[in-house]
VOGU-3710 file (C-alpha; in Angstrom, 3 decimals, decimal comma):
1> xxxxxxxxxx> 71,129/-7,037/13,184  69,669/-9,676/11,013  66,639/-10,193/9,674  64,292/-13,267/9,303  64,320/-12,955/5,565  64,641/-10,499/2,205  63,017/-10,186/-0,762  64,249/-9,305/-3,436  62,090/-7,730/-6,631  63,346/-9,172/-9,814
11> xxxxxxxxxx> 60,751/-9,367/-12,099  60,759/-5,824/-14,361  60,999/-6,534/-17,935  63,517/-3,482/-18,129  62,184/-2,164/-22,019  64,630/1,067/-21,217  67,806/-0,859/-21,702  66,736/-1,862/-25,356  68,595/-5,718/-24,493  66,840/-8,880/-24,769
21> xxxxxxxxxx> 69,405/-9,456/-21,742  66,902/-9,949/-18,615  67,600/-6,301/-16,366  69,365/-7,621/-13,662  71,633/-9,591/-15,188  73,410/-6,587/-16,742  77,127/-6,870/-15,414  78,480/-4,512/-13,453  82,631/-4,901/-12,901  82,604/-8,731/-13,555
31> xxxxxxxxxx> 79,008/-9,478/-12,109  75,235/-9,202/-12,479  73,361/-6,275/-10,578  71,424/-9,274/-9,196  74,383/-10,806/-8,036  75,607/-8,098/-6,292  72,514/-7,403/-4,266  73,205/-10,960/-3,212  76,530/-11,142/-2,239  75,580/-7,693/0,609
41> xxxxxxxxxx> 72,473/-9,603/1,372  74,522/-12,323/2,114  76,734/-10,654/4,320  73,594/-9,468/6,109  73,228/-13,306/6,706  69,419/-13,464/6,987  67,076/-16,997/7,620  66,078/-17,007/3,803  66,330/-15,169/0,719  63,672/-15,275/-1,894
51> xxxxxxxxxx> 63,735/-13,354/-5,518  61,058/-12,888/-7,321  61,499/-13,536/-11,163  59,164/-12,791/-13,914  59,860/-14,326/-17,771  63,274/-14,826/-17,489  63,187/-17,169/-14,736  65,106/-19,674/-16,210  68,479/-17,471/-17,421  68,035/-15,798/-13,848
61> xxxxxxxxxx> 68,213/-18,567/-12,067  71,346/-19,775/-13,835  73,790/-17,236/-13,484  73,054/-16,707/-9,519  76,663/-17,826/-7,239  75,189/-20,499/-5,058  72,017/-20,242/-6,069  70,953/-23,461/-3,683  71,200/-20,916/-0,767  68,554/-18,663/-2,221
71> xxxxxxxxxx> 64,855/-19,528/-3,086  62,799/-18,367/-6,443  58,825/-17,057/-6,350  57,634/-16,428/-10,096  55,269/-13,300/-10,908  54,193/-14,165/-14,222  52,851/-11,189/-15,449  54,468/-7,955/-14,461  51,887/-5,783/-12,891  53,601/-4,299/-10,403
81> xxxxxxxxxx> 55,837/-4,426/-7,161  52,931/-4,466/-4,899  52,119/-8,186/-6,382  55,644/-8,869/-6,655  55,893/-8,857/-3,025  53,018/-11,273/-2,793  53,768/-13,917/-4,876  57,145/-13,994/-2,485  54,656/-14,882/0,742  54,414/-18,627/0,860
91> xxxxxxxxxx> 58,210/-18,763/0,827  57,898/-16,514/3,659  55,523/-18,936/5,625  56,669/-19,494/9,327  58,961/-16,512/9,608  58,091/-14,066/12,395  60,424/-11,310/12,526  61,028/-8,670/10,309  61,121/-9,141/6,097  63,447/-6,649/4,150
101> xxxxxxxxxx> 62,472/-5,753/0,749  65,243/-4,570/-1,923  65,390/-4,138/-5,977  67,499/-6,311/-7,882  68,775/-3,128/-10,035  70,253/-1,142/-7,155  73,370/-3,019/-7,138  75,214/-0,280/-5,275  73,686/-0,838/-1,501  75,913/-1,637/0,942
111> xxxxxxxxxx> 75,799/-4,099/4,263  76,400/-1,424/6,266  73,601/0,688/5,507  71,176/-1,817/5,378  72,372/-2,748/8,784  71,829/0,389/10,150  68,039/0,981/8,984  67,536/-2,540/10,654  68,736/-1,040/13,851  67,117/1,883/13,377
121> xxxxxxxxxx> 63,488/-0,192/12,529  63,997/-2,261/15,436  64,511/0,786/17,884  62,019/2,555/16,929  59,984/-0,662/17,322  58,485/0,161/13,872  55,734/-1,855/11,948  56,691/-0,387/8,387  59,954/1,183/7,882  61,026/2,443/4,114
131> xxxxxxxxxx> 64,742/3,415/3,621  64,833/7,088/2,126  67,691/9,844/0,753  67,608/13,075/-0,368  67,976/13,710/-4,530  69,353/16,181/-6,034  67,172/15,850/-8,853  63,699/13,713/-7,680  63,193/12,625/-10,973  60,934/9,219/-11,416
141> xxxxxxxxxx> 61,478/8,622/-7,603  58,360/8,449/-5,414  58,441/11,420/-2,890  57,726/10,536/0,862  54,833/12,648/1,953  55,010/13,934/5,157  52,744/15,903/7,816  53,435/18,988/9,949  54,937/16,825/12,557  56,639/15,145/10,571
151> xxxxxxxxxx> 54,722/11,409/10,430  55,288/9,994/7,173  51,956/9,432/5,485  52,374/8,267/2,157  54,870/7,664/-0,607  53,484/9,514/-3,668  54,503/8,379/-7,215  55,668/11,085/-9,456  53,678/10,653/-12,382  50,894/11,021/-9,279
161> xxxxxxxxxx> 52,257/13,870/-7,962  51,001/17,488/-7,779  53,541/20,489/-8,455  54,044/20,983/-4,905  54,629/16,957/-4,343  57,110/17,351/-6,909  59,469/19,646/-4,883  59,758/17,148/-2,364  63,405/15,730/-2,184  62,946/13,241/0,385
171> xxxxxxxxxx> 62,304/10,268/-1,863  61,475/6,597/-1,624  64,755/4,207/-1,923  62,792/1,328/-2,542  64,439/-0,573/0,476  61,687/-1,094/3,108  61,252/-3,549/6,673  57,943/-4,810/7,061  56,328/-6,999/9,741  54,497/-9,478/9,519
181> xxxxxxxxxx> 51,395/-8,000/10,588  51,570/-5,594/7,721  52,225/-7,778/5,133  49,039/-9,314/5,602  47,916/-6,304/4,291  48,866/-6,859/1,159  45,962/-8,019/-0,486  44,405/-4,836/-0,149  46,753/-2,765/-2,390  44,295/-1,826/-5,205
191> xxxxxxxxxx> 44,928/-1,361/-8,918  47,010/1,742/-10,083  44,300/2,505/-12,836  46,854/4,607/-14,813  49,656/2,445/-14,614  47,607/-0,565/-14,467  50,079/-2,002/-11,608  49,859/-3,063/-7,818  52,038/-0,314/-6,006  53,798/-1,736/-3,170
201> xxxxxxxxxx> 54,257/2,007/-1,592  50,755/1,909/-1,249  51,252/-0,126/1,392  52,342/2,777/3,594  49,217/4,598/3,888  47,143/1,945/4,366  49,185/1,020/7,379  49,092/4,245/8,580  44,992/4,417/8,169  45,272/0,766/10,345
211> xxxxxxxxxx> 47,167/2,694/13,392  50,687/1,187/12,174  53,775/2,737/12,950  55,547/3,666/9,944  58,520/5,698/9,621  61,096/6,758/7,190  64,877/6,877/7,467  67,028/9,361/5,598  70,201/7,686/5,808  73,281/6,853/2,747
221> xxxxxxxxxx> 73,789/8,862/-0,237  72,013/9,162/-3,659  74,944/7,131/-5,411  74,317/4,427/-3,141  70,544/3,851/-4,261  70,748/4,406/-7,644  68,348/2,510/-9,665  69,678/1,434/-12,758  66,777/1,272/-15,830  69,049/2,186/-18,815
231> xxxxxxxxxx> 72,021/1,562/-20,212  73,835/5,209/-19,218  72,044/4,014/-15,587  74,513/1,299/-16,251  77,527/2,692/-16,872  77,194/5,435/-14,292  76,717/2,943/-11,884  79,940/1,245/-12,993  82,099/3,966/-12,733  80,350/4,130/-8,878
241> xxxxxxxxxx> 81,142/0,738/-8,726  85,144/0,909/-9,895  85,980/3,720/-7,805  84,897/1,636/-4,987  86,529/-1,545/-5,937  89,416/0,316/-6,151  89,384/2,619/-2,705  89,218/-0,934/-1,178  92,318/-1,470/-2,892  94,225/1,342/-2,285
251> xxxxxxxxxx> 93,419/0,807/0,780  94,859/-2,231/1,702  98,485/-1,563/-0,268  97,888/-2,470/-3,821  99,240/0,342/-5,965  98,071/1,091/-9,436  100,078/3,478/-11,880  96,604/4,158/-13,051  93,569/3,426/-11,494  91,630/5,119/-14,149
261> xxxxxxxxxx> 92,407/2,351/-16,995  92,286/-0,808/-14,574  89,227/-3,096/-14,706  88,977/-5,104/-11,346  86,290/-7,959/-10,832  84,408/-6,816/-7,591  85,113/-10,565/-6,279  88,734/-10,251/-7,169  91,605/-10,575/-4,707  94,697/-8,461/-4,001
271> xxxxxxxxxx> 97,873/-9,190/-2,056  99,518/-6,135/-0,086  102,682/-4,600/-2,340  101,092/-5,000/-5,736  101,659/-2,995/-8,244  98,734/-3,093/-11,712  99,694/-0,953/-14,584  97,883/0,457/-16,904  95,044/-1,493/-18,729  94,848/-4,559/-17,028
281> xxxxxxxxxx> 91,678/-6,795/-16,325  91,592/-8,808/-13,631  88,445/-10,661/-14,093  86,092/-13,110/-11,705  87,349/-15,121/-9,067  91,316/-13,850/-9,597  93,321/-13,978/-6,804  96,791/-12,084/-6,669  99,566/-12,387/-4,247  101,587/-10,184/-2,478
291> xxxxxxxxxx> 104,090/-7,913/-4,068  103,404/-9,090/-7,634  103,702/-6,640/-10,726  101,526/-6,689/-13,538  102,358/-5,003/-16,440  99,785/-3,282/-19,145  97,461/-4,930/-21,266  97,317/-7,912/-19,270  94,212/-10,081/-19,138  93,865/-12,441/-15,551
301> xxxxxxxxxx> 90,852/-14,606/-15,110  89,279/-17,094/-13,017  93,201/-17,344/-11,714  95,713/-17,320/-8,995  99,334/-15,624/-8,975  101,240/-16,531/-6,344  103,232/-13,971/-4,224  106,068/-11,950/-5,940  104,953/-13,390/-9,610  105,120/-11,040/-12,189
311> xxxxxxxxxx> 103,025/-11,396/-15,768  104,854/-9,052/-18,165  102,630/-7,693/-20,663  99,825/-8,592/-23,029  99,541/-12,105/-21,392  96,403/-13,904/-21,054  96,097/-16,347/-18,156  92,427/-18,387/-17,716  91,487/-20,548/-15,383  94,933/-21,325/-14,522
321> xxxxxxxxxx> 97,873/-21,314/-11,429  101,053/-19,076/-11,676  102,924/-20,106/-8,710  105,399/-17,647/-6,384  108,113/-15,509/-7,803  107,084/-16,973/-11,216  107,683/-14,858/-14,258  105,158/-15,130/-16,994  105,327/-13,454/-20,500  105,294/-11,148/-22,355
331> xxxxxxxxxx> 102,482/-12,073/-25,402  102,000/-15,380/-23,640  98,968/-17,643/-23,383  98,232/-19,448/-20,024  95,300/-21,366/-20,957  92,637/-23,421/-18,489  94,057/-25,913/-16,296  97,072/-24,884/-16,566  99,674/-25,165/-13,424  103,215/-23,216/-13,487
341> xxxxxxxxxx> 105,303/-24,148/-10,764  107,454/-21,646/-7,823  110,187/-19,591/-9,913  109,579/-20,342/-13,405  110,249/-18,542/-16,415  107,202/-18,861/-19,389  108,889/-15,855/-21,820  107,311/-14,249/-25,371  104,655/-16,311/-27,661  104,821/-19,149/-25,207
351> xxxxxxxxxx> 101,197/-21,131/-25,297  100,609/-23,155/-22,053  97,410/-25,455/-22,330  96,325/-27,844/-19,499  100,148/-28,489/-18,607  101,863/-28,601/-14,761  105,254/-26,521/-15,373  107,799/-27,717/-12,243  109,591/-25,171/-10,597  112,144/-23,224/-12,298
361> xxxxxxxxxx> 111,424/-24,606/-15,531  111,859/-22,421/-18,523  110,339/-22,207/-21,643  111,246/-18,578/-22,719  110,203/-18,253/-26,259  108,304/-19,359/-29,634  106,654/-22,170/-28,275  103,047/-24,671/-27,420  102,973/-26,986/-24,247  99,849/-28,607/-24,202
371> xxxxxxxxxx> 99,012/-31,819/-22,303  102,168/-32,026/-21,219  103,651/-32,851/-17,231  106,999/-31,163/-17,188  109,329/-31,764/-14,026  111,689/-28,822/-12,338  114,740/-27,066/-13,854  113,717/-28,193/-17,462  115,183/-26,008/-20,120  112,357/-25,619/-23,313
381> xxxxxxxxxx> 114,190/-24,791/-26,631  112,833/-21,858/-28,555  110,038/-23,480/-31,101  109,661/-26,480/-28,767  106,013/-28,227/-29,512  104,340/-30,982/-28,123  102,073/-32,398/-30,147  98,938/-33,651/-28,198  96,291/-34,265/-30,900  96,175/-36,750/-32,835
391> xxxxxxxxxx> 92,846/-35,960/-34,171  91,004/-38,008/-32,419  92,328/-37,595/-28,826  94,507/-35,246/-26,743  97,672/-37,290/-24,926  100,313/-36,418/-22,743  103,997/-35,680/-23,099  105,873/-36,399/-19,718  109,560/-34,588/-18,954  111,392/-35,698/-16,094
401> xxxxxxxxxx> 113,535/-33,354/-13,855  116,885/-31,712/-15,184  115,501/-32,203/-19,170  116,868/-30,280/-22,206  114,884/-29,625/-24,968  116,706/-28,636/-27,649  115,245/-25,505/-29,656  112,768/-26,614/-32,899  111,691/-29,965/-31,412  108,513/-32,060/-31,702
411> xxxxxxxxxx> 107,951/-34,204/-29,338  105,140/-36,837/-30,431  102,623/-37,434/-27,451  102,523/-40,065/-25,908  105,748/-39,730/-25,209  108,111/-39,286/-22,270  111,955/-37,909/-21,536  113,752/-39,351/-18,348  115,224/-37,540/-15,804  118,387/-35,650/-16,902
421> xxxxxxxxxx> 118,195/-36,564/-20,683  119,310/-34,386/-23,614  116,953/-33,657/-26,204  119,080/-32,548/-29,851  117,958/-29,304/-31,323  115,919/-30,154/-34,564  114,479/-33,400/-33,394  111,314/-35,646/-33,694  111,070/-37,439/-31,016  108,411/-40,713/-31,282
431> xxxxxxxxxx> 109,629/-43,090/-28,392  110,265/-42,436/-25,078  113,965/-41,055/-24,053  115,703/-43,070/-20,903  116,611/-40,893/-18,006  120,302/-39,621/-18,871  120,310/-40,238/-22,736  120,851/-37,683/-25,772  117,662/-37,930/-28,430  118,637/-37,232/-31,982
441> xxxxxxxxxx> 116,651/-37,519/-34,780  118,248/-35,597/-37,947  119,086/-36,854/-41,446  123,178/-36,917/-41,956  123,816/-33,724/-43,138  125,588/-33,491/-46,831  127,622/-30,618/-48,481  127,694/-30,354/-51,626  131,078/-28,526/-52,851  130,657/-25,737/-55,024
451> xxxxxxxxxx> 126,881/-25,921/-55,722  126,141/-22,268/-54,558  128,312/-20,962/-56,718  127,490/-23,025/-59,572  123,744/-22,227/-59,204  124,364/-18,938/-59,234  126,197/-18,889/-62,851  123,345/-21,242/-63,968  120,981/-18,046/-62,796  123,168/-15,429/-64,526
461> xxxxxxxxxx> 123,575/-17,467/-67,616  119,868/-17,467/-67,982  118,961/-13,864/-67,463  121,335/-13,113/-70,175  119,236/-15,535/-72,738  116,106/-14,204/-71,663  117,438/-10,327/-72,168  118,955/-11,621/-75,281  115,601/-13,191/-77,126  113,590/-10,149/-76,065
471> xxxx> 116,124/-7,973/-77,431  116,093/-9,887/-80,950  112,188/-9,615/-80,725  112,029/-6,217/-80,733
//
């Protein structure tokens, strides 16, 4: 069940978070409350989306995922949802079936239930339906106000509410399907002289007073709606929104010795046989293979990990490729655009910056790649740097296949090592190394007979003069 298009209310200044950050764009597990009301509406698949924006337009429309697929009505002055919804008509212009109309803070909502008030509007063959639960607590919520038999009448605000109207626990969710008929109706939503605002719920009895059909259905829970207007709003709906991110996991095979201390990106990806230990982050658009392990106080993001790779811990990896059965860390840096290859081996205090790694290469300790193309089965010396800047521009180092680095060398970009060739520990190397040829660089070394210990009577002999003068001082 689709429908023809959504709206979604994104204007409110949101004063109760005390952030100059616009409402919506409060992050939930890796992404705006916005955002996620976009990605179910998405899934929904309806004709057009429109959001409504207020004086944040600008920073709103910037941080929406694919915003090209989604269209933008401004309500510059925020008096209310009632002339939210209106200034979201002419987008609306030529669509004949039924609009859905959702909050951009109830980031919580899923597919599913918005699916199944759809079917549930369209069976009824409703003109007005609003999507209700039941509260435990009422609260702020506006109550839906019901006759003897039933027929919902009104939805009454609570600061408008009597004592009795109060009781009510049947309240408003704020997710309604209109047709088009009634949202002509629109205009005639009068001033809330109190609140000074247009209340869109007002809509409801004056379809009803037109002979409209209008209905409410009690269906999801009270987690599911929650509205979020502060910052503890926020971070309850988090925790709602990690202990679903991770059922879905748990669900699917990934194993986590405990859940409790993971943070997941909702739009991350796990492969079946996974195992996440404590205090790792797997942040935006990661994707994770099958049967990896990641150990604690990892950090993954924007990245993919190949099957049966494992990142050993307090690694950072951005923006970057860790091929299958790789082994990465731990205390190593995997910075953006960054590529390391099937089966190899990036060990302790290893930085990796915009490099390819071949497969099986290892660097396994103490050193910086950056800029660098480095072929399969390479061996990287402990202390190994390649040195990319030259303070005006970044250049490349290239290592052929079957290299050996030798441990505490520089290699001078732009340089390049042949296939097969030997690289001497301690070296500088400034020209480029033929395939099968041994690099040296070092000074002859000289020994000096006897200078140790002769330094070390020169030492003694001195100390004695100095205890001797301040001896004859005193």
């Amino acid at each position: 069940m689709k429908p023809a298009g959504v709206v979604v209310l994104a204007a409110g200044l949101g004063k109760r978070m005390n952030s100059s950050l616009p409402k919506v764009l409060h992050a939930i597990q890796g992404s705006s409350m916005l955002q996620h009301v976009l990605n179910t509406l998405h899934e929904i698949g309806p004709q057009k989306i429109v959001v409504v924006v207020g004086k944040n337009a600008g920073d709103i429309r910037r941080s929406i995922k694919n915003a090209g697929a989604v269209s933008f009505a401004v309500q510059k002055d925020a008096i209310g949802t009632g002339d939210a919804l209106s200034k979201a008509l002419p987008s609306l212009r030529g669509l004949k079936e039924t609009i859905v109309v959702v909050n951009g803070d109830t980031p919580l909502v899923s597919p599913e239930t918005i699916r199944k008030f759809l079917m549930l509007h369209k069976k009824k063959r409703n003109d007005l339906s609003l999507l209700s639960f039941a509260a435990g607590d009422p609260g702020s919520y506006g109550r839906i106000f019901r006759n003897e038999k039933g027929e919902v009448l009104s939805v009454i605000e609570d600061r408008d509410a009597t004592t009795a109207q109060k009781s009510i626990t049947e309240v408003n969710s704020g997710v309604y399907a209109i047709e088009p008929g009634v949202l002509r109706m629109l205009k005639e939503i009068k001033l809330n002289a109190l609140k000074g605002e247009f209340y869109l719920t007002d809509i409801v009895h004056i379809a009803k007073d037109r002979g409209m059909k209008v209905d409410a259905f009690m269906i999801g829970s009270e987690e599911e709606f929650l509205g979020v207007n502060t910052l503890r709003e926020l971070e309850k709906a988090r925790e709602l929104m990690k202990k679903r991110v991770i059922e879905k996991w748990l669900g699917k095979g990934v194993y986590f010795i405990d859940e409790h201390s993971v943070f997941l990106s909702s739009d991350a990806e796990i492969g079946r046989g996974t195992t996440i230990y404590p205090n790792v982050h797997i942040e935006g658009d990661t994707r994770l293979g099958k049967g990896c392990t990641i150990y604690p106080n990892v950090r993954i993001r924007d990245s993919v990990i190949g099957d049966g790779a494992v990142i050993r811990d307090s690694t950072v990896i951005e923006n970057a490729v860790v091929k299958n059965r790789a082994s990465v860390g731990p205390f190593a840096h995997i910075r953006p655009g960054s590529e390391i290859g099937p089966g190899a081996k990036i060990g302790n205090f290893v930085e990796i910056k915009k490099s390819v790694i071949g497969s099986r290469t290892k660097a396994s300790h103490l050193s910086y790649i950056g800029d660098a193309k480095i072929g399969r089965d390479v061996n990287i010396g402990a202390g190994t740097i390649t040195c990319n800047y030259d303070g005006c521009k970044k250049h490349v180092t290239a290592i052929g296949d079957g290299v050996f680095i030798g441990s505490d060398s520089q290699l001078i970009a732009p340089v390049s090592v042949g296939k097969g060739a030997y690289v001497g520990a301690g070296s500088t190397i400034t020209r480029d190394v033929p395939a099968k040829a041994l690099a040296l660089s070092r000074t002859e070394q000289k020994n000096v007979e006897g200078w140790a210990l002769n330094r070390r009577l020169k030492v003694k002999s001195e100390k004695l003069r100095v205890k001797g003068a301040k001896k004859h001082k005193h």
